[in-house]
Residue frames as qw, qx, qy, qz and C-alpha x, y, z in Angstrom:
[[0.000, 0.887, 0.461, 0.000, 0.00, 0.00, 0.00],
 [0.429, 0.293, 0.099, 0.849, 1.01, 3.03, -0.91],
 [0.010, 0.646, 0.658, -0.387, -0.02, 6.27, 0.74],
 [0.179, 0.219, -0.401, -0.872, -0.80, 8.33, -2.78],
 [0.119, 0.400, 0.908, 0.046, -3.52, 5.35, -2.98],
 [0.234, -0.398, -0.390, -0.797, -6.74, 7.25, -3.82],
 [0.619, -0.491, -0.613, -0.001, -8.40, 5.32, -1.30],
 [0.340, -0.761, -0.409, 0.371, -6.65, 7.38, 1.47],
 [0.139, 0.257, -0.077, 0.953, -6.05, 10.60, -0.26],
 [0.343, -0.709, -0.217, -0.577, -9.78, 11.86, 1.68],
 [0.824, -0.336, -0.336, 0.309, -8.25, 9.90, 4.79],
 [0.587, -0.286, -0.040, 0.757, -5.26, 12.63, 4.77],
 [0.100, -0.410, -0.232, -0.877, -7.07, 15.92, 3.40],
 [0.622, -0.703, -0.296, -0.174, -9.26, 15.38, 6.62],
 [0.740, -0.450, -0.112, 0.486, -5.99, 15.08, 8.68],
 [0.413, 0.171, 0.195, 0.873, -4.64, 17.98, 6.92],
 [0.282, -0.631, -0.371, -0.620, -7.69, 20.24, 7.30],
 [0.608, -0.772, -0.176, 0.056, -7.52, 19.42, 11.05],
 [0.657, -0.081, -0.131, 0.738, -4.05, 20.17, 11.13],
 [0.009, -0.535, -0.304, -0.788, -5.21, 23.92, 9.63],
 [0.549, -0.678, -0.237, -0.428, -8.08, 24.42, 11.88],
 [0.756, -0.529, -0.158, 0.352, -5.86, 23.43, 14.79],
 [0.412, 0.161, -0.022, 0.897, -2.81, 25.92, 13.43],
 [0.065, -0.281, 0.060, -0.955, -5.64, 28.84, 13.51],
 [0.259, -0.094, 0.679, -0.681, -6.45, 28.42, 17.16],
 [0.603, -0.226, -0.351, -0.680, -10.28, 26.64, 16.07],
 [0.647, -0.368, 0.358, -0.564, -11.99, 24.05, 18.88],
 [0.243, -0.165, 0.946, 0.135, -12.17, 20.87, 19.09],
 [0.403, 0.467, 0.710, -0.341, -15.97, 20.43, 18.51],
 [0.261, 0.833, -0.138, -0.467, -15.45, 22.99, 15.43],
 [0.229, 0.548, -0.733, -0.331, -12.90, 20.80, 13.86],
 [0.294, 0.119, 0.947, -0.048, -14.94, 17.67, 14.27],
 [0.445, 0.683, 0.404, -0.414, -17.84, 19.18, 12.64],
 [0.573, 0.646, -0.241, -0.443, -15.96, 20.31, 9.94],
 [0.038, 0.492, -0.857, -0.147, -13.52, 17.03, 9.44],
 [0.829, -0.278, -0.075, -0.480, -15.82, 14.65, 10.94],
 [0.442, 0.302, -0.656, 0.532, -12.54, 13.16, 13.22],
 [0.615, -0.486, -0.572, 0.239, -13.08, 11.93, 16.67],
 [0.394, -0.899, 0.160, -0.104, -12.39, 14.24, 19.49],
 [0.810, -0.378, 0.307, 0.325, -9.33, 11.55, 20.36],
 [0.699, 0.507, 0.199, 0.463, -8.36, 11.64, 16.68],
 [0.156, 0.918, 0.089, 0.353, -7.99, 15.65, 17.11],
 [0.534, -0.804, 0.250, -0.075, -6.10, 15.21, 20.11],
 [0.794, -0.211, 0.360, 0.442, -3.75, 13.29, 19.27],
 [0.633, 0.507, 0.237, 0.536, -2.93, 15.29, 16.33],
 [0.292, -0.932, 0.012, -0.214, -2.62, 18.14, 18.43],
 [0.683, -0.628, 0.356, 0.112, -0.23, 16.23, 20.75],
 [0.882, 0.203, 0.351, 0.240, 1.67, 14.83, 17.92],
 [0.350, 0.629, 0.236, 0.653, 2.18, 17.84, 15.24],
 [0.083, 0.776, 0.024, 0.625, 2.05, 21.08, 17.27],
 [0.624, -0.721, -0.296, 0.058, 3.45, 20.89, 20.80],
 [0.791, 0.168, 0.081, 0.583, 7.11, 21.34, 20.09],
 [0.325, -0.585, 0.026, 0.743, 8.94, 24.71, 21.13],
 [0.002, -0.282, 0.526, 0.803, 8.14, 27.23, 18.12],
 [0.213, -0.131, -0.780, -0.574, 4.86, 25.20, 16.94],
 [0.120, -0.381, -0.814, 0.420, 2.93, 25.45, 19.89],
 [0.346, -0.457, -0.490, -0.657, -0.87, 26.58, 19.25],
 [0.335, -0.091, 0.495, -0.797, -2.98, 28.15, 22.04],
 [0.125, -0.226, -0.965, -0.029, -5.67, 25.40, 22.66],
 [0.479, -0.260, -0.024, -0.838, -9.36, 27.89, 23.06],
 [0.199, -0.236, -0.951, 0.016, -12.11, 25.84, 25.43],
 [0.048, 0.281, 0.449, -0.847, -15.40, 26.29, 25.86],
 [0.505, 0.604, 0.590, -0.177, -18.16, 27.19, 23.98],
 [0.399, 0.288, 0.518, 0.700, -17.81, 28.48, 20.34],
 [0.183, 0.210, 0.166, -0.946, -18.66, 32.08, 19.70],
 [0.083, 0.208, 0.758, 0.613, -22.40, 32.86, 19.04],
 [0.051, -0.679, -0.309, 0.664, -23.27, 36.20, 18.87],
 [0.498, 0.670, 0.393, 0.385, -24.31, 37.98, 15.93],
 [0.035, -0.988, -0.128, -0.079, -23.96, 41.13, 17.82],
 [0.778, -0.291, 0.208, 0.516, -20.25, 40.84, 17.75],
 [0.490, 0.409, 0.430, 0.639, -19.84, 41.41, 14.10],
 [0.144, -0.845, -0.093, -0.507, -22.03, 45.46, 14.72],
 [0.454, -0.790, -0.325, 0.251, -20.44, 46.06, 17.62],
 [0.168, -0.596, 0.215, 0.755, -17.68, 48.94, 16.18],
 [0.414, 0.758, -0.258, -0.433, -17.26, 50.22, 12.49],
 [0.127, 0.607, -0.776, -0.116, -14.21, 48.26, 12.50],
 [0.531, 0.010, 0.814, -0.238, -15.55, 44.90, 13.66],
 [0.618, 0.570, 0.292, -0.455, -18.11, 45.87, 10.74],
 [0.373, 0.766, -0.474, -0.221, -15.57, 46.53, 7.88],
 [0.118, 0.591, -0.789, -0.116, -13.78, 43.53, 8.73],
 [0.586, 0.335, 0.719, -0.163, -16.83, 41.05, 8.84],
 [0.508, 0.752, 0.238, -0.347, -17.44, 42.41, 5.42],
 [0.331, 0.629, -0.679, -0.185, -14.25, 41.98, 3.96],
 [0.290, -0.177, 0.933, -0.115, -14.25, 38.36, 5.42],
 [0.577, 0.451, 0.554, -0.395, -17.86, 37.77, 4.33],
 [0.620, 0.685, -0.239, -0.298, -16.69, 39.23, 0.59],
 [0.259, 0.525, -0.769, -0.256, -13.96, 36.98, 0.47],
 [0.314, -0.129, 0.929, -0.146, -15.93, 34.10, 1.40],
 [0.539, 0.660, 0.256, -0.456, -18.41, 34.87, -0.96],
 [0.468, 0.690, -0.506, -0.221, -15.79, 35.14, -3.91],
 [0.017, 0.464, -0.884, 0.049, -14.06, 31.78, -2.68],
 [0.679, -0.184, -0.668, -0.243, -17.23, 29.53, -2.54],
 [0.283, -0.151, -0.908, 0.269, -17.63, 28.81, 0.59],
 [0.527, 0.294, 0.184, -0.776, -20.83, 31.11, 0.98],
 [0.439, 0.325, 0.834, 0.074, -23.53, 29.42, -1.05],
 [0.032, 0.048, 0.342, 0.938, -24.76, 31.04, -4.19],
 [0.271, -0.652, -0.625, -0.332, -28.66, 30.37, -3.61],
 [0.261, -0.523, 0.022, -0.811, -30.65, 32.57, -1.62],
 [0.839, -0.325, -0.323, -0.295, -32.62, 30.07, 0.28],
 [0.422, -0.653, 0.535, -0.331, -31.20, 29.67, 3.95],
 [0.853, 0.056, -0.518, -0.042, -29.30, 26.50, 4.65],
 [0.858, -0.499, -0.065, 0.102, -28.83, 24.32, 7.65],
 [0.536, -0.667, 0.515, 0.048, -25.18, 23.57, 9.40],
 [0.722, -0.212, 0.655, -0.067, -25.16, 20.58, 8.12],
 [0.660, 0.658, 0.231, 0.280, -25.36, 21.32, 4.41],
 [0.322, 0.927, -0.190, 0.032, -23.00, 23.99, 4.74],
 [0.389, -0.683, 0.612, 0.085, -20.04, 22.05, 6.81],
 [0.952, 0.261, 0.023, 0.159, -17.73, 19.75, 4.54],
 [0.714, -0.287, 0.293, 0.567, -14.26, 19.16, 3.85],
 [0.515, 0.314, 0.337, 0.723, -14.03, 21.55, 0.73],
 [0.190, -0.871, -0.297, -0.343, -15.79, 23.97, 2.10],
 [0.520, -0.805, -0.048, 0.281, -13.38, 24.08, 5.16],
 [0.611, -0.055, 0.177, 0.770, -9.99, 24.04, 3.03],
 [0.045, 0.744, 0.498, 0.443, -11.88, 27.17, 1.46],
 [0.469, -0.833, -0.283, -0.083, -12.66, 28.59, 4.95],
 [0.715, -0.482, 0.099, 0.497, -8.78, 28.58, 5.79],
 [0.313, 0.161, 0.231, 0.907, -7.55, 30.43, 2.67],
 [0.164, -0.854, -0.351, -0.346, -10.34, 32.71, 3.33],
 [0.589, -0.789, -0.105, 0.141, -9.14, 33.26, 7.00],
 [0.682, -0.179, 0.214, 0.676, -5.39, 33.17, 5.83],
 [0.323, 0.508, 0.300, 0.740, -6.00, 36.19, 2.97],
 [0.343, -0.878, -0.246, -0.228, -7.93, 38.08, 5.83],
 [0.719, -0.617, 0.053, 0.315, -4.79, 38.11, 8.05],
 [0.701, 0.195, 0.250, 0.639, -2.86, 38.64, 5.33],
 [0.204, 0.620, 0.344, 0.675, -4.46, 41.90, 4.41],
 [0.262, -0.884, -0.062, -0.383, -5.72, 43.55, 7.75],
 [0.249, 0.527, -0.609, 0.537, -2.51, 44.45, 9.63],
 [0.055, -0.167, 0.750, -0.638, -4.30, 44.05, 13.05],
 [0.523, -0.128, -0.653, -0.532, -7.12, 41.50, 12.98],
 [0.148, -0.248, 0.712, -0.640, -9.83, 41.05, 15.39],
 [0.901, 0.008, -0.035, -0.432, -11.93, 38.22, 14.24],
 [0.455, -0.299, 0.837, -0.057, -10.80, 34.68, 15.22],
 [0.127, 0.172, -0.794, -0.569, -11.16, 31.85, 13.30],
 [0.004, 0.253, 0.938, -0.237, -13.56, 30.64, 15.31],
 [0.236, 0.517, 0.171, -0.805, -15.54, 34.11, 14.96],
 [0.216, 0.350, -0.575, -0.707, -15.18, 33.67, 11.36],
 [0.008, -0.210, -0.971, 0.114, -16.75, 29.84, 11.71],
 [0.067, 0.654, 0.657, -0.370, -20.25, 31.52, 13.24],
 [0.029, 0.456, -0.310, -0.834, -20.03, 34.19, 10.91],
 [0.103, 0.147, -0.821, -0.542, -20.13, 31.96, 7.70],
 [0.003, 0.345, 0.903, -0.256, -22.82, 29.60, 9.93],
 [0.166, 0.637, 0.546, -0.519, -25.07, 32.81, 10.37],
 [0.402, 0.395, -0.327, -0.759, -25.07, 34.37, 6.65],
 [0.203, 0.036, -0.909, -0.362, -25.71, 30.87, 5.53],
 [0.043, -0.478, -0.823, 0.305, -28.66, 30.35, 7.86],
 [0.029, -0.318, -0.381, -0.868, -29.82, 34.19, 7.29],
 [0.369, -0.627, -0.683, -0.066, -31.84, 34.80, 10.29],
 [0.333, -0.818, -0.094, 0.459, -29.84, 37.25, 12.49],
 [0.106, -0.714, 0.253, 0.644, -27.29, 38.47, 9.76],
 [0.726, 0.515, 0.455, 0.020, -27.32, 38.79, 6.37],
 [0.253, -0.244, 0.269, 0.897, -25.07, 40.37, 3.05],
 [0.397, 0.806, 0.434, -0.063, -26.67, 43.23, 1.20],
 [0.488, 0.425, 0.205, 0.734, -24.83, 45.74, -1.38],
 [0.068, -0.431, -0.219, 0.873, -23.73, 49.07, 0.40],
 [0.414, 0.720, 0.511, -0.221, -26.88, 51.94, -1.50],
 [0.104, 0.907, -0.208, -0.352, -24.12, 54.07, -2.47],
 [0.026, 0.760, -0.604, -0.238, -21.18, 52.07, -3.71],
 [0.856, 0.178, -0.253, -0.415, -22.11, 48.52, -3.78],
 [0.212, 0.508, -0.806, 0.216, -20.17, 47.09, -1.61],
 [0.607, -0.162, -0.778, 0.006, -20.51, 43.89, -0.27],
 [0.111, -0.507, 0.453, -0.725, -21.63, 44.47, 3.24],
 [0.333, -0.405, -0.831, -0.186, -22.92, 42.47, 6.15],
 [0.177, -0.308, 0.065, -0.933, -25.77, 43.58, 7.94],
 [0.340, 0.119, 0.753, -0.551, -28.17, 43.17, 11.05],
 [0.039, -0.322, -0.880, -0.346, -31.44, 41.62, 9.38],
 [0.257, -0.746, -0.598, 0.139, -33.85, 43.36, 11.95],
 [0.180, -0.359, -0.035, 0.915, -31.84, 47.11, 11.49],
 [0.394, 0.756, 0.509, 0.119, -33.76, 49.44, 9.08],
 [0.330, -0.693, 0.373, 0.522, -30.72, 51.34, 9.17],
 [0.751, 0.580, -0.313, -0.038, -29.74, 52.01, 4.94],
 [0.859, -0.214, 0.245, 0.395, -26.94, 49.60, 4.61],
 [0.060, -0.990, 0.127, -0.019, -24.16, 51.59, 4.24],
 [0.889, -0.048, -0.295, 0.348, -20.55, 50.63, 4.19],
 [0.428, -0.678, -0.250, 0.543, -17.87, 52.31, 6.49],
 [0.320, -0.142, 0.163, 0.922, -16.17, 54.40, 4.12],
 [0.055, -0.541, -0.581, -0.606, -19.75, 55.64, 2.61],
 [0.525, -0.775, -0.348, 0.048, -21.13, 56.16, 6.21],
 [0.346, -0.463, -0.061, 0.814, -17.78, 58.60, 6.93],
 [0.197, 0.306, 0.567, 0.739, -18.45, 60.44, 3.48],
 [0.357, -0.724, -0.499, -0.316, -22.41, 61.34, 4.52]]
């Protein structure tokens, strides 16, 4: 056996994906959902791959964020859900239909490798970033579900923006809302 086999390339793109989701700080319960790996499984790959002087990863516990009202609580908080939300939107891992979907349709393995270059280009670009991956996780969860937050085109400029569902506030992005 060889391990290029087809058979376990999905075997090691799951173990690779957790490896990701464990580099940018995500839960355990988060990276089972999106890998579908044991809890043990995750541990150990933890303990294996990232304990080591120089590779060591803060371990988060607890519950997973979920608060919509995070995302509105500054300008900034706003601007940089919205740049996360556009680039998950341009990378696929938003859905293109309108129609609200579950968890469970939206978590998969291609969807997470997605989710990580998504999170990785965000970090790349905002110098001093204050969404977690995990933030980013419930983010994705709640535009896809569309009950508390949703994306609508700024009125002026057309930017991608996201926005409270229940505001009646014009949707505005930040640099339009300094402008006015």
């Amino acid at each position: 056996m060889r391990i290029s086999d087809d058979r376990y390339s999905r075997d090691r793109f799951r173990l690779d994906l957790a490896l990701r989701f464990i580099r940018h700080e995500a839960r355990t319960q988060t990276i089972r959902a999106w890998t579908g790996l044991s809890d043990d499984r995750i541990r150990k790959l933890y303990r294996s791959y990232l304990t080591e002087p120089g590779f060591a990863v803060a371990r988060l516990r607890g519950k997973s964020p979920q608060q919509s009202a995070f995302f509105m609580r500054s300008p900034q908080l706003q601007e940089e859900s919205s740049l996360l939300a556009s680039l998950c939107s341009l990378l696929g891992v938003l859905p293109r239909t309108e129609a609200p979907l579950n968890r469970q349709a939206l978590v998969n393995l291609s969807r997470g490798e997605l989710l990580c270059q998504a999170f990785e280009v965000y970090r790349e670009l905002v110098t001093d970033p204050r969404i977690s991956f995990e933030h980013l996780v419930y983010l994705v969860s709640a535009l896809a579900g569309g009950e508390e937050l949703t994306l609508a085109n700024c009125d002026q400029c057309g930017a991608l923006t996201v926005v409270d569902r229940m505001s009646f506030k014009a949707h505005r992005c930040l640099h339009c809302a300094s402008v006015a």
